[in-house]
N, C-alpha and C positions, 0 to 999 in steps of 0.2 A: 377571529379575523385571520386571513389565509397570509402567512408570509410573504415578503414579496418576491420578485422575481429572483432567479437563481441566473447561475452565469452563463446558463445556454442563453437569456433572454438579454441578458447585459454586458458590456465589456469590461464591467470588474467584480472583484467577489462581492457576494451578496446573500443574504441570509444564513441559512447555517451554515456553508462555507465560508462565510468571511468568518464569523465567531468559532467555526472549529480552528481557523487558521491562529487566530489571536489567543486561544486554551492551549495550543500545540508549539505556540511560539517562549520559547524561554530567552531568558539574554541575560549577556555574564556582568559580572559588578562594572561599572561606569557605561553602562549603556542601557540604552531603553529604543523602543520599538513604538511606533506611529502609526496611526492608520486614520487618515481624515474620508470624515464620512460626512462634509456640508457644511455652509455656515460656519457658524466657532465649534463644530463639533470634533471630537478626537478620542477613541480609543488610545489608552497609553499604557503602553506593560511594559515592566520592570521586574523580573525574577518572576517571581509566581501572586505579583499585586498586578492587578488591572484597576486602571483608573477610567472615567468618562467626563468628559466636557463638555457641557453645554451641548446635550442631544436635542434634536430637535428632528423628530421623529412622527410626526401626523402631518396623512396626506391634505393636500390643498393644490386648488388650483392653480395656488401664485407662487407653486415649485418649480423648477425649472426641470426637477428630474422626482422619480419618487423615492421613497428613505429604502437605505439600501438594508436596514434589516427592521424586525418587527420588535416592540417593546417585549410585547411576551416572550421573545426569543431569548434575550436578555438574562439567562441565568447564574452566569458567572461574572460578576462584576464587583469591586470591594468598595468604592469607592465615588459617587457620582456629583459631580464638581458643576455648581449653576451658577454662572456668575452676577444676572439680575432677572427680573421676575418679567421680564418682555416672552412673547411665548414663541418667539423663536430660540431662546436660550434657556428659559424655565418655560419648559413644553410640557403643561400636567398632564396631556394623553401620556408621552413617555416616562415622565415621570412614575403617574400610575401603575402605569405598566411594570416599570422596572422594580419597583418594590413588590407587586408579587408575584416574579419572577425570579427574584434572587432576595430572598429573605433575609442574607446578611450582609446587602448592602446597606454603607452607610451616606449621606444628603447632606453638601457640605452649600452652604446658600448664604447672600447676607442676613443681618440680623431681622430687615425689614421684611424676609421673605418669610419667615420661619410660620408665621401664621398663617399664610397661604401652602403652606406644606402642611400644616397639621391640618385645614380642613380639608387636603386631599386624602386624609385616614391615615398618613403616616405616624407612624407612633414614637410620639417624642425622642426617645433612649436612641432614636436613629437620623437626625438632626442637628446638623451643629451649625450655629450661627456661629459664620467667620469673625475671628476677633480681629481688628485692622491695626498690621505690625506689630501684632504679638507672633511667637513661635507656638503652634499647637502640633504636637506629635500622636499621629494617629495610624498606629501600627509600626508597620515595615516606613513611612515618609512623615515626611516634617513640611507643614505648610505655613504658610502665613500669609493674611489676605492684603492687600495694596487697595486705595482707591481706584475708582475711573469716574472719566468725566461724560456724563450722560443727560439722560433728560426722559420725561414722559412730555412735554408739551412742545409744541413747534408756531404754535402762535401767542404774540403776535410776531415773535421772533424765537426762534430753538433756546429755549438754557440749557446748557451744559452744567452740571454742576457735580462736584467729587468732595464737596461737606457732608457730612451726616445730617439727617434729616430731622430734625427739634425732639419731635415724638417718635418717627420710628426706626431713628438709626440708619445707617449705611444703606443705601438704597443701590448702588453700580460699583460692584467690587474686580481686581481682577486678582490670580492667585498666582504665589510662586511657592512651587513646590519642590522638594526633594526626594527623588526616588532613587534605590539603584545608583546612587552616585552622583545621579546626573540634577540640575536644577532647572527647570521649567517656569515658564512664565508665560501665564494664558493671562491675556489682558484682558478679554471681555471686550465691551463696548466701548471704547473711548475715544476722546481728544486728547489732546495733550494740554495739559495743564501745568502750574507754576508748580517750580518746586517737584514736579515727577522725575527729574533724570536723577535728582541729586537724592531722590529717596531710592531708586531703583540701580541705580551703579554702582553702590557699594555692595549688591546682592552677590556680583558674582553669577549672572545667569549664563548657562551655558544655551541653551533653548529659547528664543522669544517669538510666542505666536500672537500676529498683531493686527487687524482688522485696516484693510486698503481698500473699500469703499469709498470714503469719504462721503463728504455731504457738501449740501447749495441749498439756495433760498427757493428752489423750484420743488425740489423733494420735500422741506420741510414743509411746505406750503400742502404738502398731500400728507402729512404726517409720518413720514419718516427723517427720524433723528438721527444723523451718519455719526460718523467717524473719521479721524486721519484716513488721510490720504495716502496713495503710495510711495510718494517722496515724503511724509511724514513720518511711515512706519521706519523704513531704511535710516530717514535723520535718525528714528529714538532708536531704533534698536542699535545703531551705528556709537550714537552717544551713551549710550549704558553699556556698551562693550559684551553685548550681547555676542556669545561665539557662532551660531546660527540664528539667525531670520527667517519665518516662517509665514507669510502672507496668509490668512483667512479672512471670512466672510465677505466674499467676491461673489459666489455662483451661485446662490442659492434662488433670488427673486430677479426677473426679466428688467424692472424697474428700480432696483438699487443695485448695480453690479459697482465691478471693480475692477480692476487691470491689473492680473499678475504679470505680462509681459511688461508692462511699463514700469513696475516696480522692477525686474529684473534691469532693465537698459537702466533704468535710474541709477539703483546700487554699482552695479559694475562699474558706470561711469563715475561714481561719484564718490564710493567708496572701494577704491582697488585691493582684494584682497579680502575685503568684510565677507565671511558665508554667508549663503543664505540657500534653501530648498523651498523647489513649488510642490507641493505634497499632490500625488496622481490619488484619483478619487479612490477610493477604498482599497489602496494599494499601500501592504508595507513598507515601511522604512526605517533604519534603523539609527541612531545617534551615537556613535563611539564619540568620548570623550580623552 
């Protein structure tokens, strides 16, 4: 499968320039380096650890742009973080891909995913079903997985739900992690639910990346399950004392978007003072703490 386009064709880096950029990128203790590439996806490097988030990397129709690099491109990556099994977040073309491409990548998934990862050929010893609100240290960071509030059904009305599932466990996780100093919180798919500020404020997140989408009874009616909204994400990241706010899963689909200008006028106005970054598509950025 031919790479995609390069950056005479695009206006930001893409294929092996973007990935030479993030091998060449180092950064000193309390900072880490971003590069959002779509949906909840994010390249994250921290010293000489590369993380990924929720790639979602096979072309489709119902893209609004194409994936700005190829899974088999994918060769140096340590780390690849999915937060639930929808395939715009656990995408098995990329997943596929990225395991063999970088052979010592490791697949961090909820526990209800883990069977859906072994029968894409992944081999066990490289799998870790996230343990929720445990501390698990893997390598150079330290993660521990949080709930979120999601759903697979939308009739006759959406559940949200961030319980464990009877039989197969945690099904919509979101991760905070520690790298390089800095602490990260990729929520994944969520609402906001009882009880999330008072689990997630005492973390201490310097980074929170938070899906401003939203949902209505008109989408869900076509079977799409949102998310907070953009005055929701600003309230929670606002109320967990999040030091940046990072808006995603906005651009991806023509028919589920989202407004990062409106979350910016929201914040500013409502919270004076609170950071927050609109990440430029596959363009770095960097987090001093």
């Amino acid at each position: 499968m031919p790479g995609p386009s390069t950056t005479a064709d695009v206006p930001w880096l893409s294929g092996q320039d973007l990935l030479d950029e993030i091998a060449h990128t180092r950064t000193q203790p309390g900072s880490l380096a971003f590069w959002h590439i779509g949906q909840s996806g994010f390249f994250v490097k921290g010293g000489d650890t590369t993380m990924l988030f929720d790639p979602y990397l096979k072309s489709s129709d119902r893209r609004t742009f194409e994936p700005p690099v190829s899974p088999a491109q994918i060769t140096a990556v340590d780390y690849v973080l999915c937060t639930h099994a929808h395939g715009d977040h656990l995408d098995e073309f990329a997943v596929e891909g990225i395991a063999r491409a970088a052979p010592g990548a490791r697949f961090v998934v909820p526990p209800a995913a883990v069977q859906q990862m072994a029968e894409l050929g992944i081999a066990p010893e490289r799998i870790l079903a996230a343990a929720v609100d445990e501390e698990t240290t893997l390598g150079p960071l330290t993660m521990r997985a949080v709930p979120a509030a999601h759903g697979d059904q939308s009739t006759p009305v959406a559940e949200y739900v961030w319980e464990p599932h009877p039989e197969r466990g945690y099904r919509f996780l979101g991760f905070v992690v520690d790298l390089n100093g800095v602490r990260v919180y990729h929520a994944g798919d969520t609402t906001i639910f009882p009880g999330m500020v008072d689990r997630l404020k005492p973390l201490g997140i310097d980074v929170a990346l938070l899906p401003i989408n939203g949902r209505d009874w008109f989408r869900e009616q076509r079977g799409v399950i949102g998310n907070m909204d953009y005055r929701e994400a600003a309230d929670l990241g606002h109320a967990i004392g999040a030091d940046i706010i990072v808006p995603m899963h906005y651009d991806m689909f023509a028919g589920n978007p989202g407004s990062p200008g409106l979350f910016v006028d929201y914040c500013a106005a409502t919270y004076p003072g609170q950071g927050f970054h609109i990440p430029i598509r596959a363009k770095r950025w960097l987090h001093l703490k």
